[in-house]
mmCIF file of the C-alpha atoms, coordinates in Angstrom:
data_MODEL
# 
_entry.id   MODEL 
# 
loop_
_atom_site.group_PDB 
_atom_site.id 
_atom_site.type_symbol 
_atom_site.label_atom_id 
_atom_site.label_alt_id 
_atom_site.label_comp_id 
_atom_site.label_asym_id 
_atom_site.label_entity_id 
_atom_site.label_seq_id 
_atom_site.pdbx_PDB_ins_code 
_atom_site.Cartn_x 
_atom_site.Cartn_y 
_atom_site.Cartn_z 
_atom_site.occupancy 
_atom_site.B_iso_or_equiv 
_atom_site.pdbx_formal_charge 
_atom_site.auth_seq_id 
_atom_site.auth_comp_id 
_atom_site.auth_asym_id 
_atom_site.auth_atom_id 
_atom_site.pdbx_PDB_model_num 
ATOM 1  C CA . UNK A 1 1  ? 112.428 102.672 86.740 1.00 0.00 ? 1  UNK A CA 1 
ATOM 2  C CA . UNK A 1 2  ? 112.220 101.579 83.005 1.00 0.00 ? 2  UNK A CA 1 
ATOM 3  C CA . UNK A 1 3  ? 113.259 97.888  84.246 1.00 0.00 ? 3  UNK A CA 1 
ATOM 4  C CA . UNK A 1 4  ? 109.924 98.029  86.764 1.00 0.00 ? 4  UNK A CA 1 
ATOM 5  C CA . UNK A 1 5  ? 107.489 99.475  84.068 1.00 0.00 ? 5  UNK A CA 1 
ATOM 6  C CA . UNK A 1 6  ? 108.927 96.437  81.705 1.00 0.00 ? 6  UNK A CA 1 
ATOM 7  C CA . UNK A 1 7  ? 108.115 94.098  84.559 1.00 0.00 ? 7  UNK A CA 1 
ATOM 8  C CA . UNK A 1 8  ? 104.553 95.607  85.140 1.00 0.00 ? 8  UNK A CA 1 
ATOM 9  C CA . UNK A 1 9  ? 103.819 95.504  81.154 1.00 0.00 ? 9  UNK A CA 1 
ATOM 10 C CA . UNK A 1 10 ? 105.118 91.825  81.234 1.00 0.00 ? 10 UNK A CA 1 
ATOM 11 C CA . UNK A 1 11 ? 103.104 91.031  83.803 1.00 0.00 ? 11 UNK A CA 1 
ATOM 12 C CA . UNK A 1 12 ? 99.566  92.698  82.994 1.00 0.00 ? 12 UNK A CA 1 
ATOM 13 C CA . UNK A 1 13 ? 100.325 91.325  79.065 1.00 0.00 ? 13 UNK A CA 1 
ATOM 14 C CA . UNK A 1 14 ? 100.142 87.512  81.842 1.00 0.00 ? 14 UNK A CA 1 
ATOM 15 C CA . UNK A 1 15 ? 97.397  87.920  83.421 1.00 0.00 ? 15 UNK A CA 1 
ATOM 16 C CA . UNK A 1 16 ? 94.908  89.537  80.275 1.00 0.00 ? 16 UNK A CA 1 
ATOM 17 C CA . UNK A 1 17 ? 96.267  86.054  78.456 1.00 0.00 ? 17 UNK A CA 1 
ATOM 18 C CA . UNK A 1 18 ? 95.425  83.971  81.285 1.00 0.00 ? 18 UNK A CA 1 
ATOM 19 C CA . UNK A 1 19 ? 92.004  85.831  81.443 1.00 0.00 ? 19 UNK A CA 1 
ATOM 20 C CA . UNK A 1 20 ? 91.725  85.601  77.560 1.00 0.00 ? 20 UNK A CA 1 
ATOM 21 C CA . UNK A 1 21 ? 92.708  81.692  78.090 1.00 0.00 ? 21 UNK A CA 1 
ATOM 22 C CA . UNK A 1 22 ? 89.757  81.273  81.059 1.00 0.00 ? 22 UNK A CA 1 
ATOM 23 C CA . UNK A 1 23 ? 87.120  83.298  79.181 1.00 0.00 ? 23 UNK A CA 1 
ATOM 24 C CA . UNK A 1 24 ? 87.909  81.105  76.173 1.00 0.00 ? 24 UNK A CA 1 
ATOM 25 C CA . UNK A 1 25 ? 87.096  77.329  78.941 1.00 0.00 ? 25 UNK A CA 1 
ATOM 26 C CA . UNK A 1 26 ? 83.938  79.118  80.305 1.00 0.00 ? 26 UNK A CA 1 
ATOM 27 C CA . UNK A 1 27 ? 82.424  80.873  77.162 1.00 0.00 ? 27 UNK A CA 1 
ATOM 28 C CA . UNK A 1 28 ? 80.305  78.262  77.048 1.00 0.00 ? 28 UNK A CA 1 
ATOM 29 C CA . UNK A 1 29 ? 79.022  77.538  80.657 1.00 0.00 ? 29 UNK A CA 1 
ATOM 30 C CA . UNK A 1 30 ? 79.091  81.714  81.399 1.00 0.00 ? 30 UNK A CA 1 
ATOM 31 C CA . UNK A 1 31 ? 77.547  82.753  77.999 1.00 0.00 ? 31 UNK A CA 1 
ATOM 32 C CA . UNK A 1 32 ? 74.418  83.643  79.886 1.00 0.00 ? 32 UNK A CA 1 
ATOM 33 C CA . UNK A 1 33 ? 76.107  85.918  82.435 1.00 0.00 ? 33 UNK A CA 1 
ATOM 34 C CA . UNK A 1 34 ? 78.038  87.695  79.090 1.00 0.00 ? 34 UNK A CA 1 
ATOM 35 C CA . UNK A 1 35 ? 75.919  91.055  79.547 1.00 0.00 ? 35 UNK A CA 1 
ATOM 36 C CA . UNK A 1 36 ? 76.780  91.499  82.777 1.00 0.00 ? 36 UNK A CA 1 
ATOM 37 C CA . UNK A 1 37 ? 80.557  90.777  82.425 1.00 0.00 ? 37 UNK A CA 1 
ATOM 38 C CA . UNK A 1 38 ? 80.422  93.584  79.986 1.00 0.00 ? 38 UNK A CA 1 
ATOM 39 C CA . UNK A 1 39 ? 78.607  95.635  82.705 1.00 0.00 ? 39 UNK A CA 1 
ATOM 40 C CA . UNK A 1 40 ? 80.235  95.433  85.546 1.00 0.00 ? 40 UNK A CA 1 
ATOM 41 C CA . UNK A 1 41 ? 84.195  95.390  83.013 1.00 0.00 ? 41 UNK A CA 1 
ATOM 42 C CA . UNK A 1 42 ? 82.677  98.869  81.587 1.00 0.00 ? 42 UNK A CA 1 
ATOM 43 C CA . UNK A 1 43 ? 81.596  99.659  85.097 1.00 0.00 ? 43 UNK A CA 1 
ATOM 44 C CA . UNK A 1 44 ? 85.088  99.375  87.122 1.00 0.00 ? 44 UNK A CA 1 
ATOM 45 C CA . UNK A 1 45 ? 87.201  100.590 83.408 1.00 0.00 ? 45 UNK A CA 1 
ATOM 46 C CA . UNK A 1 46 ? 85.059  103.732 83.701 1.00 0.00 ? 46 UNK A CA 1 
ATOM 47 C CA . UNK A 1 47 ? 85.359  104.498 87.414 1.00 0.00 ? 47 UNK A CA 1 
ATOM 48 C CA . UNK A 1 48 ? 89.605  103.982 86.803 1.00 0.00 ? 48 UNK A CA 1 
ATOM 49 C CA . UNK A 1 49 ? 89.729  105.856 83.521 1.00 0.00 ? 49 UNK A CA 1 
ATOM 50 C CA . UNK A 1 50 ? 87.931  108.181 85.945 1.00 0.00 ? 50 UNK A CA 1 
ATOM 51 C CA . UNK A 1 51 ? 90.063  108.342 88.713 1.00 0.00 ? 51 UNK A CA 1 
ATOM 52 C CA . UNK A 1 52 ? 93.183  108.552 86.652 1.00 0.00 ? 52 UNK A CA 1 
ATOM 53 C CA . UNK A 1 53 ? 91.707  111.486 84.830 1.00 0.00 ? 53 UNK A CA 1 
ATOM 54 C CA . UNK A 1 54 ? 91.229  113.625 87.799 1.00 0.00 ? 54 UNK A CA 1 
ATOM 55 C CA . UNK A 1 55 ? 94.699  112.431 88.937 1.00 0.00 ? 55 UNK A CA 1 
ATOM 56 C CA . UNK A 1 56 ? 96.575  113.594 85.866 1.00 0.00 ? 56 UNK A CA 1 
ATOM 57 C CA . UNK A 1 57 ? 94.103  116.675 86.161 1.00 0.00 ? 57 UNK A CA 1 
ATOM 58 C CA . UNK A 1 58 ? 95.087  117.905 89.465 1.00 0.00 ? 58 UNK A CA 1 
ATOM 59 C CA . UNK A 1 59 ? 99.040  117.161 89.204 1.00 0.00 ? 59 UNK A CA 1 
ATOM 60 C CA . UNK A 1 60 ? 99.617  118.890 85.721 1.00 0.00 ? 60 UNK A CA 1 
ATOM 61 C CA . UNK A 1 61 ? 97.412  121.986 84.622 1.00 0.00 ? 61 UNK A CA 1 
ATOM 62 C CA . UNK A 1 62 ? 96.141  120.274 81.513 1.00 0.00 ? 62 UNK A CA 1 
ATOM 63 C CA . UNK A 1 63 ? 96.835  116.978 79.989 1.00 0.00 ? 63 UNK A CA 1 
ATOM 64 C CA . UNK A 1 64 ? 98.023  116.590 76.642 1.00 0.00 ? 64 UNK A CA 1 
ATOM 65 C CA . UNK A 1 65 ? 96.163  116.432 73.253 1.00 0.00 ? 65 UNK A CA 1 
ATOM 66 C CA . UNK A 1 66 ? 96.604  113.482 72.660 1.00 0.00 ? 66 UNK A CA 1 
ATOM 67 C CA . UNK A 1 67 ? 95.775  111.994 75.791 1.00 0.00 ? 67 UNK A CA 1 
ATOM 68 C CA . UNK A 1 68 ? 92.437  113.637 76.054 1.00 0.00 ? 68 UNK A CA 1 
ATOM 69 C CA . UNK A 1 69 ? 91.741  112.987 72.744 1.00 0.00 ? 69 UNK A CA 1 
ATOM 70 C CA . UNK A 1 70 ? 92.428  108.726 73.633 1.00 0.00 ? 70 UNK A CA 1 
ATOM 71 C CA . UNK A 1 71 ? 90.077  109.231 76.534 1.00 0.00 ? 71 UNK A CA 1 
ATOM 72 C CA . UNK A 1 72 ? 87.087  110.642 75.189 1.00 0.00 ? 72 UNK A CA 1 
ATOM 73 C CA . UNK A 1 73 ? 87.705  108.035 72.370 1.00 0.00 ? 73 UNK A CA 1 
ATOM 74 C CA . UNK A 1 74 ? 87.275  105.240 75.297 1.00 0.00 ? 74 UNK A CA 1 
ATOM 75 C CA . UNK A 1 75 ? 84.228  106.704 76.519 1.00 0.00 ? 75 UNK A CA 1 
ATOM 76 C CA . UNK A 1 76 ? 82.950  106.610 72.919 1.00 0.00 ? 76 UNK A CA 1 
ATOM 77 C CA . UNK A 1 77 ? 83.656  103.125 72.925 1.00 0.00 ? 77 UNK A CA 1 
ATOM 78 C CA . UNK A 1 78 ? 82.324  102.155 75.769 1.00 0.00 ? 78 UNK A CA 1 
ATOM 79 C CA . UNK A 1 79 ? 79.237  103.771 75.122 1.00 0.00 ? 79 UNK A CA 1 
ATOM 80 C CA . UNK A 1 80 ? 78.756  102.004 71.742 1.00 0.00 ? 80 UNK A CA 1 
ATOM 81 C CA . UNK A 1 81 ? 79.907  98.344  73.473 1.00 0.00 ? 81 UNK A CA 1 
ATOM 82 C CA . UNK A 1 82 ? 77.171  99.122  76.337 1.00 0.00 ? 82 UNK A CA 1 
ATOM 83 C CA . UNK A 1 83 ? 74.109  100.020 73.535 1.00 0.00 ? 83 UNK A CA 1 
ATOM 84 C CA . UNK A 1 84 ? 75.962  97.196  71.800 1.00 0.00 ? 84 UNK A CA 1 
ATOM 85 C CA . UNK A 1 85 ? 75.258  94.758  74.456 1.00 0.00 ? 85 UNK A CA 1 
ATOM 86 C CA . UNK A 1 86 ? 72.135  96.037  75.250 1.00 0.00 ? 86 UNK A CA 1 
ATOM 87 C CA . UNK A 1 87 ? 70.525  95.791  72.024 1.00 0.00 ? 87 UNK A CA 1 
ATOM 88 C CA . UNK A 1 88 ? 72.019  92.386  71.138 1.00 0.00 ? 88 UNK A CA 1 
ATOM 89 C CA . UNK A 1 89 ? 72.002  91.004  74.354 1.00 0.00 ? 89 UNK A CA 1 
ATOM 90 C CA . UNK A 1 90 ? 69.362  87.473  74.469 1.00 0.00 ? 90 UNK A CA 1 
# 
């Protein structure tokens, strides 16, 4: 099990370069689409942080500290990244 959780880390820690590397080519050409990236990545982020919440929910009768404490502080952020975006956005 550790040796599959390894694999998925290595994996995901691929593809968000590879998506780092391709935002990096088309900055330029998508810079006008930017604001809705940002929507529709806080969008389907929020609907999984979501989902997993209510999973962890109903298999364990209350999540750890620490973990809720991690999730409200991504909500927080991607609250002030959406205002963020909307404010500053052209």
């Amino acid at each position: 099990m550790d040796r599959q959780k390894l694999a998925e880390l290595t994996s995901s820690t691929g593809a968000l370069i590879v998506g780092i590397g391709i935002g990096v080519y088309l900055a330029a050409p998508l810079g006008g689409l930017a604001l809705w990236f940002v929507l529709v990545g806080v969008a389907l982020h929020g609907w999984g942080m979501f989902d997993r919440h209510r999973e962890l929910v109903a298999a364990t009768e209350t999540p750890p500290l620490w973990w809720r404490a991690l999730y409200a502080l991504c909500w927080v952020g991607l609250a002030a990244l959406l205002v963020y975006a909307l404010v500053y956005s052209k």
